[in-house]
C-alpha positions in Angstrom: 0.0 0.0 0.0 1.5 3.8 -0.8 1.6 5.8 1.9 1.2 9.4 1.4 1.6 11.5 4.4 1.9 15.4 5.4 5.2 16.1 5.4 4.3 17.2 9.4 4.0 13.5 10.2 7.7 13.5 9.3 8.0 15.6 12.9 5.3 14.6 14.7 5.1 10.7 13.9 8.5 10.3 13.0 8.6 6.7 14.6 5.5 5.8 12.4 6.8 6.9 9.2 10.5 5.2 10.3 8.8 1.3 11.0 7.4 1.8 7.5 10.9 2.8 5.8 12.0 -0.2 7.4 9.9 -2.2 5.8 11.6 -1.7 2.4 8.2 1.0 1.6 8.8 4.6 1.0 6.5 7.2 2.2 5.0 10.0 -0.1 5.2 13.9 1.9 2.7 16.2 0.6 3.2 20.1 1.9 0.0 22.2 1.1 -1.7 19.1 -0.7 1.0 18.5 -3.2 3.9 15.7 -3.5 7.2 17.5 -2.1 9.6 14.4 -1.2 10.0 10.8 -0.4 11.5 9.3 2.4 13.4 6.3 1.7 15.7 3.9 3.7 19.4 3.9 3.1 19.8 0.6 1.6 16.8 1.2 -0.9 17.9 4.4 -2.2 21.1 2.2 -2.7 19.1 -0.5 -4.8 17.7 1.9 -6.4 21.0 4.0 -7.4 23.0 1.4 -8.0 25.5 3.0 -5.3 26.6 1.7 -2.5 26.0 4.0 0.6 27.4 3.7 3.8 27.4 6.2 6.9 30.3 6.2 9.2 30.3 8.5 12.4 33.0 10.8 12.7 35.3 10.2 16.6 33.7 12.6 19.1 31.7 14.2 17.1 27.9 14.3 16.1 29.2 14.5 12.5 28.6 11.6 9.8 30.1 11.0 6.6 28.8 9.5 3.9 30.7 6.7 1.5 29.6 6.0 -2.0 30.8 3.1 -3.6 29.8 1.4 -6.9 28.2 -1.8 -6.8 28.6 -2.6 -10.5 32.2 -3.1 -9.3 
């Protein structure tokens, strides 16, 4: 099933919107009644890129870095 969703729900219901990216779905955010984005996991954006993307915390630091790697390789 597609799940649409205010892009407010992304605040407000973040852990309802994050069980269903973790079920391999994507959710639809509308702002003002309109499509504006799509949230995604990690590892389907990969699928879908055909990158490899990986995210590695930086030592004592609230910094992350992500690493981008071809799969076709």
């Amino acid at each position: 099933m597609i799940q649409i969703r205010p892009v407010s729900d992304l605040r407000n219901k973040f852990t309802e919107i994050e069980a269903i990216v973790n079920n391999d779905q994507a959710v639809f955010l509308t702002k003002n009644g309109y499509g504006s984005m799509v949230v995604m996991s990690l590892e389907t954006y990969s699928k879908l890129s055909g990158k490899n993307y990986i995210m590695k915390r930086q030592e004592d630091e609230c910094v992350w870095t992500i690493f981008k790697a071809d799969l076709r390789e």
